[in-house]
SETI-309840 format. One line per field, with one value per residue (C-alpha): x, y, z; residue number from 1; residue in one letter. Coordinates in Angstrom, 3 decimals. Each point is the difference from the previous one (the first is absolute). Layout:
BEGIN
east c(X,...) .
north c(Y,...) .
up c(Z,...) .
i c(NUM,...) .
aa c(A,...) .
***
This chain:
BEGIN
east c(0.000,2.871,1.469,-2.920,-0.451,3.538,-1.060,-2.819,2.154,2.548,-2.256,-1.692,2.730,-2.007,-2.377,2.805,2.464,-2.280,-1.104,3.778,1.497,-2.632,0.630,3.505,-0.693,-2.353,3.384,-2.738,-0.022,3.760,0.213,-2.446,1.955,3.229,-2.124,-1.769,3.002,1.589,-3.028,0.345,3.605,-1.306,-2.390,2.974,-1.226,3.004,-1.063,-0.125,3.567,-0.532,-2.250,2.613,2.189,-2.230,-1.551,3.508,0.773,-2.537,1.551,-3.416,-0.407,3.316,-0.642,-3.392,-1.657,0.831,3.699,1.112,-2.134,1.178,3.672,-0.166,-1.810,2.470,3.135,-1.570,-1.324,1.906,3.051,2.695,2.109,-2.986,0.621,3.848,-0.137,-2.129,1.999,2.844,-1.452,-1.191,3.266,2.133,-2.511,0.562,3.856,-0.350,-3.526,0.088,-2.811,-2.405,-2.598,-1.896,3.009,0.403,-3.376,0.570,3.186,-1.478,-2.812,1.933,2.221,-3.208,-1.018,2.976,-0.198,-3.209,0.866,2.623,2.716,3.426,0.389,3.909,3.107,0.882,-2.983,-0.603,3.657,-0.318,-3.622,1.793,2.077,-2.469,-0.376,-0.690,2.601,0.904,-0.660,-3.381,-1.847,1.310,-2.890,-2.437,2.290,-0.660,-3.662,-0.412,1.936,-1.736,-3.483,-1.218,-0.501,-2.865,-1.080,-0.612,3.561,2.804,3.377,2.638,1.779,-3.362,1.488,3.272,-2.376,-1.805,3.358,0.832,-2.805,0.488,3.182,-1.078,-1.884,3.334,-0.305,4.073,0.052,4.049,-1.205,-1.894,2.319,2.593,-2.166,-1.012,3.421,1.336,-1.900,1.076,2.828,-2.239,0.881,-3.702,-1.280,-3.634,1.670,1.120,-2.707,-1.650,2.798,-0.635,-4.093,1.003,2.354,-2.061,-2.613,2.739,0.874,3.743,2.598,2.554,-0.828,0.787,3.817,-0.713,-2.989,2.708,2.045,-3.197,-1.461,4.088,-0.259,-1.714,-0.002,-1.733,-3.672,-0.935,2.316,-3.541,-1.663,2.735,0.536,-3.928,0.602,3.184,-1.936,-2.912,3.035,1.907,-3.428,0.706,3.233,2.902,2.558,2.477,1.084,1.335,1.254,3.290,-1.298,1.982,0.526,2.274,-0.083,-0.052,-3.759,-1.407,0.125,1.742,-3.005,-0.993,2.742,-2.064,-3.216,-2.674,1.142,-2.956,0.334,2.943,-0.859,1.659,3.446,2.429,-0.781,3.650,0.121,-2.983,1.129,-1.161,0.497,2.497,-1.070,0.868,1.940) .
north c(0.000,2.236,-0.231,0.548,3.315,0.928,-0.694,2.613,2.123,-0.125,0.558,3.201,1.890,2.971,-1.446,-2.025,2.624,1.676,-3.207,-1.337,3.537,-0.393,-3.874,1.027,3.081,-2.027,-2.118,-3.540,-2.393,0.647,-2.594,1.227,3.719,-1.626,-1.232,3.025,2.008,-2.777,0.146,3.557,0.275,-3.074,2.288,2.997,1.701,2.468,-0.257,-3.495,-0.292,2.909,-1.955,-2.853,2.259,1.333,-3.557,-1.010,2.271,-1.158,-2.379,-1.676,-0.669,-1.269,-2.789,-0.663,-2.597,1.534,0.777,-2.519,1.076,3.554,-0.980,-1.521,2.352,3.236,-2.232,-0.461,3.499,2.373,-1.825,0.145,2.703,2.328,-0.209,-0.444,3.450,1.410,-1.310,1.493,3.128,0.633,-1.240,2.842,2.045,-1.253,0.352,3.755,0.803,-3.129,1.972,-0.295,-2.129,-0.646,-1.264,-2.368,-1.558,-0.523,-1.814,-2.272,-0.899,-0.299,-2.791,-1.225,-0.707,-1.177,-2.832,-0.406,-1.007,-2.032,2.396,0.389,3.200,1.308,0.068,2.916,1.613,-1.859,1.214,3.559,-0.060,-1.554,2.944,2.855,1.798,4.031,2.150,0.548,-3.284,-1.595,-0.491,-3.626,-0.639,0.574,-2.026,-3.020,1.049,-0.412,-3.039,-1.688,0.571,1.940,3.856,1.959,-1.551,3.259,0.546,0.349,0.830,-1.196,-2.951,-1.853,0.385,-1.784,-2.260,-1.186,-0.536,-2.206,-2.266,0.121,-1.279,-3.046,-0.973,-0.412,-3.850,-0.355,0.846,0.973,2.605,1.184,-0.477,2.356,2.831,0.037,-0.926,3.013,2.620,-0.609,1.959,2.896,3.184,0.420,-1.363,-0.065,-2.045,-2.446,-0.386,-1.072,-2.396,-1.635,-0.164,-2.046,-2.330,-0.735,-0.850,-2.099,-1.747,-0.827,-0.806,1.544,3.310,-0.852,1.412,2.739,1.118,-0.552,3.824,1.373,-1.782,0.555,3.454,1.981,3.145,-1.509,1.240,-3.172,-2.449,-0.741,-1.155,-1.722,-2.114,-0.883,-1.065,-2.650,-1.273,-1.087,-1.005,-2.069,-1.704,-3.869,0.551,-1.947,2.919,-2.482,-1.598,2.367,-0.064,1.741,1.665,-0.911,3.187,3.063,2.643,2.798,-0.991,-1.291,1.946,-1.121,-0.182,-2.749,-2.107,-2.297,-1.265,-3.069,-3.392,-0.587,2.061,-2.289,-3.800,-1.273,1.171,-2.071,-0.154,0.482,3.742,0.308,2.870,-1.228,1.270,-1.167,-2.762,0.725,-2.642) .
up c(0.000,0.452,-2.807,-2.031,1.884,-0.725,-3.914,0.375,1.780,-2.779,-2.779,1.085,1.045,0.537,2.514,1.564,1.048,2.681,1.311,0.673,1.800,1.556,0.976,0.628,3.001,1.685,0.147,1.317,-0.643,-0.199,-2.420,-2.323,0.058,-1.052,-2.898,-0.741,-0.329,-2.304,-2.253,-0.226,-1.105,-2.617,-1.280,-0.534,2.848,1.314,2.977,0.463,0.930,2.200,2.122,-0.070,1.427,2.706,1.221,0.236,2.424,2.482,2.649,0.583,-3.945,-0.049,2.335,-0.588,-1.939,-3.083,0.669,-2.568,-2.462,0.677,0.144,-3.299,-2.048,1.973,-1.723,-3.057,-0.729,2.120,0.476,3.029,-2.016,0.847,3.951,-0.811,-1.284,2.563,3.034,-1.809,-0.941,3.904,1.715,-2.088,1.240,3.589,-0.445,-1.162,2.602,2.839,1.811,-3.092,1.623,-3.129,-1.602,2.976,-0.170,-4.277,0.688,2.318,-2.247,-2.717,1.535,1.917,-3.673,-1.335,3.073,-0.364,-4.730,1.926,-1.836,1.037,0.952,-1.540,2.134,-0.948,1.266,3.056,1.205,-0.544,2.259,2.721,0.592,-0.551,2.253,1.448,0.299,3.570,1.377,1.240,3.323,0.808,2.189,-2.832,-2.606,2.824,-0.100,-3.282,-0.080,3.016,-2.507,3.150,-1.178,-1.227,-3.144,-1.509,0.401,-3.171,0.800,-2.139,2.327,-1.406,-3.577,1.703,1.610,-3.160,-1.791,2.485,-0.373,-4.036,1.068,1.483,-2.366,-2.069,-1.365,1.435,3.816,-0.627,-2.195,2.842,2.622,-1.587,-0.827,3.184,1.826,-1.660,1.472,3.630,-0.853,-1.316,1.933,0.765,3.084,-1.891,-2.365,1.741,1.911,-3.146,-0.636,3.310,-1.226,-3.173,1.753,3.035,-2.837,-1.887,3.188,-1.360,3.035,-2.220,0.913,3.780,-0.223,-2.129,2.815,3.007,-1.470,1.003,3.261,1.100,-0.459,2.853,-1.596,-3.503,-0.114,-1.234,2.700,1.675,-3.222,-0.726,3.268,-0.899,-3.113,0.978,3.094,-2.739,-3.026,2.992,1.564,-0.276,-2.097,1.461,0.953,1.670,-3.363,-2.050,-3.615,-1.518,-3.223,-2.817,-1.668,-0.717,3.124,-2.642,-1.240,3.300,3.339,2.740,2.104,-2.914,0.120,2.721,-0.779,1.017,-1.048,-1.015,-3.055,-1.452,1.474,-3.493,1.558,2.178,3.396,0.422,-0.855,2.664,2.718,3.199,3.793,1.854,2.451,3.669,1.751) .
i c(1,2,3,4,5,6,7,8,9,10,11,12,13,14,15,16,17,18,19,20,21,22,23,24,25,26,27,28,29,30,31,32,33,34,35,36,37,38,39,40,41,42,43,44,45,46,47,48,49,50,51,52,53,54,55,56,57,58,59,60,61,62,63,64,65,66,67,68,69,70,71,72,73,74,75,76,77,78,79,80,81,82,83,84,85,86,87,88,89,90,91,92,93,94,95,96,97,98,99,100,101,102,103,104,105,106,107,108,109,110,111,112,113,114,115,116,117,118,119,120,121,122,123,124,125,126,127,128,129,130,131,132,133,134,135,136,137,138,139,140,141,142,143,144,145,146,147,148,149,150,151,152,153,154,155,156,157,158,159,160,161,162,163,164,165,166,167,168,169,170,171,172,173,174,175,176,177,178,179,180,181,182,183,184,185,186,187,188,189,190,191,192,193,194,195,196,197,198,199,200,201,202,203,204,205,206,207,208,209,210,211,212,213,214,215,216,217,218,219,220,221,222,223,224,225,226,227,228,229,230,231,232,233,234,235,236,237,238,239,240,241,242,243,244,245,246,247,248,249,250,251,252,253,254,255,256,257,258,259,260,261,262,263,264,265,266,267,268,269,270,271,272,273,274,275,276,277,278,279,280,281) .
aa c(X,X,X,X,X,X,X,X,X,X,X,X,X,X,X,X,X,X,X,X,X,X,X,X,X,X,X,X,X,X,X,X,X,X,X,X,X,X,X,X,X,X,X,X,X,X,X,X,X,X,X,X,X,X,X,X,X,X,X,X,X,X,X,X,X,X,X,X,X,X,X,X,X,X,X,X,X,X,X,X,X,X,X,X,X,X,X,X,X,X,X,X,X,X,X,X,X,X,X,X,X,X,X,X,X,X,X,X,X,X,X,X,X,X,X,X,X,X,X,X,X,X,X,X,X,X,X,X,X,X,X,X,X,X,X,X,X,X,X,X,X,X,X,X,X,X,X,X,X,X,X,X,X,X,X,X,X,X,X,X,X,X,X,X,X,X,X,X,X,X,X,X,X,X,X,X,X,X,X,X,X,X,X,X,X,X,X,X,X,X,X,X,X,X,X,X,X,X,X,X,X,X,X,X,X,X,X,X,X,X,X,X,X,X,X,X,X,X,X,X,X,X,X,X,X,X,X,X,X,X,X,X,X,X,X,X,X,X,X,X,X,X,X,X,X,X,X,X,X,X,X,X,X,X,X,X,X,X,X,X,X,X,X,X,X,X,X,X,X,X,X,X,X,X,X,X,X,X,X,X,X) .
***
């Protein structure tokens, strides 16, 4: 029966047009909007891709019972380049303006999107919005705020761009890819950015970053030692820190605070080259 409707719809175009926008605002069934707005740009409507755009930037749409349907007709007709552009477009915004709010809330939604097409999101473009940032630092408690998910939701401030680079980042398909983006950043001369560094890797849950986070939660005068004594004491939980590995590699491309990590992230090696406490007695 639907699809007989749809060949009505299609063949008087002049009748049909009103009907679907109409279909498509009413946005329910959310199903039937996707559709509607799909028919439309069938029938050479401009504004059918329009709509696209616009249900696709409702969260409820998105994962509703017509998300799939919407996530395959976004790729088809409107394509991932769209939002690749747009998230670009709005972050060199954000570099030159970090405090314009509706800039913020584009380049979330545009890598909401991108997520949501199941796109990877460009290196290049996730590493520069890790590191923007205002010019004369941020307040550090709201940076935790926001990354704790317990401000004001009517809030933008620019440490939420940071925040939803971060979780484009994980959804990298390699978790190294991940790990070093993020790894990087601890050394960022902004506190605000490293808190968002700590974020990503609390998320990523990698041990690695255990000697890395020690600089930090060593360092009483770091305005980020606290979050980063948190952040080992949930890395370290259940990981054996009385065996301990020599890392095989150069001291010039791994800090020194790296040079001893878990066994448990080389078992293939000899037990031989296994550092272990000296027993009393």
């Amino acid at each position: 029966m639907r699809l007989k409707a749809e060949e009505y719809l299609r063949a008087d175009k002049r009748r049909a047009a009103p009907l679907l926008r109409q279909a498509v605002r009413l946005q329910f069934p959310p199903r039937l909007a996707v559709r509607a707005a799909i028919l439309l740009y069938g029938l050479e409507e401009k504004e059918g891709a329009e709509m696209l755009r616009r249900l696709a930037r409702e969260q409820h749409l998105r994962n509703g019972e017509g998300g799939e349907l919407l996530r395959r007709a976004v790729r088809q007709i409107i394509g991932p380049e769209f939002y690749i552009r747009q998230a670009t477009a709005a972050l060199t915004r954000l570099e030159q303006r970090p405090e314009s709010y509706g800039v913020i809330m584009r380049f979330r939604q545009a890598l909401e999107i991108l997520g949501f097409l199941n796109v990877t999101v460009p290196g290049d473009l996730l590493r520069r919005a890790l590191v923007v940032r205002t010019v004369g630092g941020e307040n550090l408690s709201l940076v935790r705020m926001v990354l704790a998910g317990t401000h004001d939701p009517c809030l933008e401030h620019v440490c939420m761009a940071r925040k939803a680079a971060v979780e484009a980042i994980l959804n990298q398909e390699d978790p190294q890819i991940a790990y070093i983006l993020l790894i990087r950043n601890l050394v960022h001369p902004s506190p605000a950015v490293e808190l968002t560094a700590m974020y990503g890797l609390e998320l990523l849950g990698d041990t690695r970053a255990i000697g890395p986070l020690m600089r930090f939660a060593r360092n009483p005068d770091s305005p980020v030692a606290e979050d980063a004594r948190r952040l080992v004491g949930i890395l370290s939980d259940g990981c054996p820190d009385v065996v301990m590995l020599l890392r095989p590699a150069p001291i010039n491309f791994v800090p020194p605070e790296e040079l001893l990590r878990p066994a448990t992230h080389a078992l293939e090696c000899d037990p031989a080259s296994l550092v272990r406490p000296l027993q009393e007695g």
